[in-house]
C-alpha positions in Angstrom: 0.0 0.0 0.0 1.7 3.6 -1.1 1.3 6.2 1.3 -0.8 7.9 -0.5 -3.3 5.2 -0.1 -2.0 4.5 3.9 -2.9 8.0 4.6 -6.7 7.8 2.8 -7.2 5.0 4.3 -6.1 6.2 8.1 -8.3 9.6 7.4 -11.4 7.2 6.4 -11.0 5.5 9.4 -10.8 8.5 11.3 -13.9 10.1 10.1 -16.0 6.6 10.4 -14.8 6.9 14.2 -15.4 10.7 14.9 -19.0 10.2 12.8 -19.7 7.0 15.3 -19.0 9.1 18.3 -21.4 12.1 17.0 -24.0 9.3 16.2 -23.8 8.5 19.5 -23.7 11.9 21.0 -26.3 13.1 19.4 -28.8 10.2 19.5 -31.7 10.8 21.3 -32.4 10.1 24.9 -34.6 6.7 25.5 -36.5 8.5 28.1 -37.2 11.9 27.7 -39.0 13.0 31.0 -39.8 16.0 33.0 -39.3 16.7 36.6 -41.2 19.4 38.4 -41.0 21.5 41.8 -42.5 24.4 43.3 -39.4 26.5 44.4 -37.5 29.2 42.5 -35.1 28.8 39.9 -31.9 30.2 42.5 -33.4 27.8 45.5 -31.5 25.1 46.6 -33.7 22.7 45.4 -33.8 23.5 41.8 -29.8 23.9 41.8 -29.3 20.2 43.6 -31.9 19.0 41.1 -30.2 20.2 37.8 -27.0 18.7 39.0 -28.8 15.2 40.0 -30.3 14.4 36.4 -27.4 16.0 35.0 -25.4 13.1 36.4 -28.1 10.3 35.7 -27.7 11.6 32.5 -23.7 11.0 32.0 -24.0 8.2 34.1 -27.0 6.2 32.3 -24.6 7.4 28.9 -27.9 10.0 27.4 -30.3 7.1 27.8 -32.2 9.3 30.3 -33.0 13.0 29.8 -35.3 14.3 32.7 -35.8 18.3 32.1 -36.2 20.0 35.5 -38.6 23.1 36.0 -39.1 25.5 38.5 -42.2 27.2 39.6 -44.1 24.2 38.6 -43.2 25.5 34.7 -45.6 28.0 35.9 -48.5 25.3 35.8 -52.1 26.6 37.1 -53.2 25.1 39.7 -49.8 24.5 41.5 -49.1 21.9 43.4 -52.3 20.1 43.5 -52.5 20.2 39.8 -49.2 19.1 39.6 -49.9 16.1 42.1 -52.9 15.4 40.1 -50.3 15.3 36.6 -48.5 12.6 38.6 -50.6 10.0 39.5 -52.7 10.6 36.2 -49.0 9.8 34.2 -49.0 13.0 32.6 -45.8 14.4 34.8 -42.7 11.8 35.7 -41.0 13.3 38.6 -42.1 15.6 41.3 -40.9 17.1 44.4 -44.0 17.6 47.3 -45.0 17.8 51.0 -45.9 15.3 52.9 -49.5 17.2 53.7 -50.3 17.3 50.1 -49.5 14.0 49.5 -51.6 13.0 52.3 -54.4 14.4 50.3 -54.0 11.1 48.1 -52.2 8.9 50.6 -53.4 9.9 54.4 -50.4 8.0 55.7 -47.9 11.0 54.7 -49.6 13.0 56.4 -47.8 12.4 59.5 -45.3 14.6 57.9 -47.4 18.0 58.7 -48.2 17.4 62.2 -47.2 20.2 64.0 -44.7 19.9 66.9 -43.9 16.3 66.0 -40.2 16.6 65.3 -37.4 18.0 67.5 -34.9 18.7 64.6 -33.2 17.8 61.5 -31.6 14.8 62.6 -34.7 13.1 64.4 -36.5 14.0 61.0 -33.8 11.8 58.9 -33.5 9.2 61.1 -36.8 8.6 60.6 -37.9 9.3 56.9 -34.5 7.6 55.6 -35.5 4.7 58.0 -38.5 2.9 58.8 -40.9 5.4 58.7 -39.9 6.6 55.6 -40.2 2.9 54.2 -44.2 2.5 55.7 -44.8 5.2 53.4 -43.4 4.4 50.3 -45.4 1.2 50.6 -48.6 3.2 50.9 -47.8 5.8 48.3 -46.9 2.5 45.5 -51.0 1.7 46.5 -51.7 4.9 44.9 -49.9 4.6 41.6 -47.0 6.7 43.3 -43.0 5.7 43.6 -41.4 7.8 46.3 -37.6 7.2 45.8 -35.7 5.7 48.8 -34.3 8.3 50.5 -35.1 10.9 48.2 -36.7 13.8 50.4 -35.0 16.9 50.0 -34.8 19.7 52.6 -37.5 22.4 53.3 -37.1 23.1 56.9 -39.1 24.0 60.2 -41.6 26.2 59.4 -42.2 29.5 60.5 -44.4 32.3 61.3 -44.4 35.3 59.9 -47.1 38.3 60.4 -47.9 41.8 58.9 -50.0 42.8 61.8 -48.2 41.4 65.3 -45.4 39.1 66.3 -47.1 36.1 67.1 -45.5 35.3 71.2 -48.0 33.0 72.1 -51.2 30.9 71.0 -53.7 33.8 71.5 -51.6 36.2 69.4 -53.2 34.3 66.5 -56.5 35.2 67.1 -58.3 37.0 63.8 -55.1 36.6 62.0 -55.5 35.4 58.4 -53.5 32.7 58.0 -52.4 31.5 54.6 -52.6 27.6 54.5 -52.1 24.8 51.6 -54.6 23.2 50.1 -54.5 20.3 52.3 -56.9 19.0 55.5 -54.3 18.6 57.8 -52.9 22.4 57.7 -55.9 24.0 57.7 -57.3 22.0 60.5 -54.0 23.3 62.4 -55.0 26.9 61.9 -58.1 26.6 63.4 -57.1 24.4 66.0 -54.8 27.5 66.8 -57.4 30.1 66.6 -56.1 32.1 63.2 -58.7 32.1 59.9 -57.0 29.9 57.3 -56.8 31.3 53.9 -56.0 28.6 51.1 -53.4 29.9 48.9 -51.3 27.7 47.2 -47.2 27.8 46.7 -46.9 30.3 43.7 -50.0 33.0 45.2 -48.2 33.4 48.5 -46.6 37.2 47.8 -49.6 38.3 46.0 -51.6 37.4 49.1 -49.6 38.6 51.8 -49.4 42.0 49.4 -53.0 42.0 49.0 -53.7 41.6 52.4 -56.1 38.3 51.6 -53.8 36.7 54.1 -52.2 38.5 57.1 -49.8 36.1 58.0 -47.8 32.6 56.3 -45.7 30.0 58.0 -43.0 28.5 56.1 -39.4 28.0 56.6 -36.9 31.2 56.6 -35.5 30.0 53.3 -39.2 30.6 51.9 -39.1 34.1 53.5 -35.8 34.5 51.7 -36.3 33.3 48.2 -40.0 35.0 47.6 -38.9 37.7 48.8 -41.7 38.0 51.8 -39.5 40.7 54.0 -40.9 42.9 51.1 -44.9 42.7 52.6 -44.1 41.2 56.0 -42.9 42.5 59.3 -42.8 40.6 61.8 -40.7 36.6 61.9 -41.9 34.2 65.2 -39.3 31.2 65.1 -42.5 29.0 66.2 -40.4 25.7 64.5 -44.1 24.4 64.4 -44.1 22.1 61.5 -40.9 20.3 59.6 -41.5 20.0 55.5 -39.8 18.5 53.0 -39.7 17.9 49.2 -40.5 14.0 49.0 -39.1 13.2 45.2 -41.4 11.0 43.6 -42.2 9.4 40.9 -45.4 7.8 38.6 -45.3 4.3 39.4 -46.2 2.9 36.0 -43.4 5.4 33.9 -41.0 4.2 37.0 -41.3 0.0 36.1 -40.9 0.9 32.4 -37.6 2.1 33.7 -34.6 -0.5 33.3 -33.4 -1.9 36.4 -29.7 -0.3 36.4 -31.2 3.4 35.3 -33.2 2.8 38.1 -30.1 2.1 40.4 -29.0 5.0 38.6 -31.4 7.2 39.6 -31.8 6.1 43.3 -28.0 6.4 44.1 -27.5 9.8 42.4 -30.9 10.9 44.9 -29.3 9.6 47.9 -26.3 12.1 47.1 -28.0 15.2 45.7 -30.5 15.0 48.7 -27.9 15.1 51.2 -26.0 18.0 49.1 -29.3 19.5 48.9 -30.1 19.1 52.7 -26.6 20.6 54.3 -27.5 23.3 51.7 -31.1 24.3 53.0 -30.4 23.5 56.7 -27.2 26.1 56.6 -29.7 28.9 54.7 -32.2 28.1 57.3 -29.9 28.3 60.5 -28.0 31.8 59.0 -31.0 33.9 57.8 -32.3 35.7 60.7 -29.7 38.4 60.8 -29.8 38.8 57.2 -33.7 39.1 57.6 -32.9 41.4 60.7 -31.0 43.8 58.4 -34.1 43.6 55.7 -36.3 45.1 58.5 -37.8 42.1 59.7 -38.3 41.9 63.5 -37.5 38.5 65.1 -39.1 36.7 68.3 -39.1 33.4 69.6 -42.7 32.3 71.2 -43.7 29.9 73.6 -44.2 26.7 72.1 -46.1 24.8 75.0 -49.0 27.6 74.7 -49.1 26.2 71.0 -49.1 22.5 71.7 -51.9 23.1 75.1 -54.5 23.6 72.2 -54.1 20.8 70.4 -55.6 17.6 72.1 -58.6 17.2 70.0 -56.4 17.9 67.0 -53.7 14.6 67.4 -56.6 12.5 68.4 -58.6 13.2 64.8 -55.2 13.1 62.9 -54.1 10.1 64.3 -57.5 7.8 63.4 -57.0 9.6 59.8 -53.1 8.6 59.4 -53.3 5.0 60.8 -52.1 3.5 63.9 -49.3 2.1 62.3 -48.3 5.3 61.1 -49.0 7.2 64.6 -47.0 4.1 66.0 -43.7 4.7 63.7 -43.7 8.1 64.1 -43.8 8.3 68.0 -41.2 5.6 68.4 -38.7 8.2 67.0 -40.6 11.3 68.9 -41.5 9.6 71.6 -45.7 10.1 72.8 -47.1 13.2 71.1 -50.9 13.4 73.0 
C-alpha cells in the first residue's frame, strides 16, 4: 500500500470513528421526562436538582434525559395540579410535602403534624429509616413511587405576620393565616385560633401583598427566596411544622424504567438529597440576621401555649393517618398526645 493510499485510508477510518462518536452523542435520549418543583429557579432545590439528572444523565450514557422546571413550569393550579399530573402519568418526577400527598395517601400526612419533630436529625433518622419505608409502601397503593431516600430539605416552618409578632397561641386570634390546600394544615390553623386562607405555593406574595392573608408559615428559606421581607414585618421562630420535598415518581413510567437506570437514579438521589439538605439547613440556620437587616423583627414564642390547644387535634389526625403510622412516628418522637 503507497502512502498515499496508507494515509486515505487512516483519514477514512478517522472520520468513520469521529461520525460514530457524533451518532452516538447526538442520539436521542430513550427517556425523555420532566421533573417538576415548586421552588424558584436560584433555591437550593432547583440547583441540587439540575445537577442530580445531569449526572443520571452522564451516568446512564444520554439514555435518560429528565428536564427540571421551576415554579411548577408556571403550571395553574400549582401543586395540586401538579400532584394530580402525577398520578394521572401525565408528569414523571415531582418534588411535594408530605401534607399534600396525604391528600392522596393519608399515611404522609404524618409529615405535617405540627410539633412532632425535634430537629433535622430526628426528622432523617426517621424518613430515611423505617418510617420513611411504611410510606413508600402506601404511596406504591396509589400509583406513586417515592424514591428511597429521596426527600429533599424544606425546613421548620415558621411564622411570619404583617400585623403582630405572634408570642403565644392567642396572638393568632383573627389573624388570616395562609394555609395549603391540604386538611391537615388547615385543620391546624383553626385548632390555633387564626382564619386559614388557602393559597397555594406560587400565590403566597400576591396574598400577603393584598392583604387576603395576614400572615404565612413556612421555613426562613421561603421568606428569603419569595422575597416575603418585602410585605411582611414581623418573623416568630415557632419551628411548628418540619416539610420537606418528597421526590417521587409515577409508578407505572417508573417500572418501564430499566433496572440499572433505576439504580442509577436512586443512588445519584441519595447524594443530591444530602447536598441539597446541608444546603437548606445552613440557609435556614444563617438567615435571621440577614432578615434582621431587611427590617424584619425576630421573636421566639412559647411553644407549649401552641401544643396546650391541640388535644382534640392529634386525636382526629391520628384515626386519619393509621395507627401504624401514629406508632412509627412516635417511636422516633416519643408520645405526642
Amino acid at each position: 500500500m503507497s502512502d498515499i493510499s496508507r494515509r486515505q485510508f487512516t483519514a477514512h477510518l478517522a472520520l468513520a470513528g469521529g461520525m460514530a462518536l457524533i451518532s452516538r452523542s447526538a442520539r436521542s435520549a430513550d427517556f425523555k421526562l420532566r421533573q417538576y418543583h415548586n421552588q424558584p429557579a436560584d433555591s437550593p432545590l432547583h440547583k441540587r436538582l439540575v445537577e442530580m439528572w445531569a449526572a443520571v444523565k452522564s451516568e446512564s450514557g444520554g439514555r435518560v434525559d429528565v428536564a427540571t422546571f421551576a415554579d411548577n413550569n408556571q403550571l395553574a393550579g400549582s401543586d395540586p395540579a401538579a400532584l394530580k399530573m402525577l398520578v394521572d402519568g401525565e408528569l414523571d418526577f415531582f418534588t411535594l410535602n408530605g401534607g399534600l400527598i396525604g391528600t392522596v395517601v393519608p399515611a404522609v400526612n404524618v409529615q405535617g403534624l405540627p410539633f412532632a419533630f425535634q430537629d433535622e436529625a430526628q426528622v432523617y433518622r426517621a424518613i430515611d429509616g423505617d418510617l420513611g419505608d411504611y410510606l413508600a409502601k402506601e404511596m406504591t397503593a396509589k400509583g406513586i413511587y417515592a424514591v428511597p431516600k429521596g426527600c429533599f430539605e424544606n425546613g421548620f416552618r415558621q411564622i411570619t405576620c404583617s400585623l403582630r409578632p405572634i408570642r403565644k397561641v392567642e396572638d393568632l386570634s383573627g389573624v388570616k393565616m395562609r394555609t395549603p390546600d391540604s386538611p391537615i394544615y388547615v385543620d391546624c390553623w383553626r385548632a390555633l385560633g387564626a382564619t386559614p386562607v388557602v393559597v397555594n405555593f406560587n400565590k403566597i406574595y400576591e396574598a400577603l401583598k393584598t392583604g387576603e392573608a395576614d400572615a404565612q408559615d413556612n421555613p426562613l428559606n421561603v421568606a428569603e427566596l419569595l422575597k416575603l421581607y418585602e410585605v411582611q414585618k414581623y418573623v416568630s421562630l415557632t419551628n411548628h411544622i418540619w416539610s420537606g420535598f418528597n421526590l417521587i415518581a409515577n409508578l407505572k413510567m417508573w417500572r418501564g424504567l430499566p433496572g440499572d437506570v433505576q439504580r442509577i437514579i436512586e443512588r445519584n438521589a441519595e447524594k443530591y438529597v444530602k447536598l441539597q439538605r446541608t444546603d437548606t439547613d445552613t440557609m435556614n440556620h444563617d438567615l435571621g440576621p440577614q432578615l434582621e437587616k431587611r427590617g424584619m423583627m425576630i421573636n421566639t414564642p412559647d411553644a407549649a401555649s401552641f401544643r396546650s390547644r391541640l388535644g382534640p387535634y392529634y386525636a382526629h389526625w391520628k384515626e386519619t393517618i393509621g395507627s401504624k403510622t401514629w406508632t412509627l412516628l412516635e417511636s422516633h418522637v416519643g408520645k405526642l398526645a
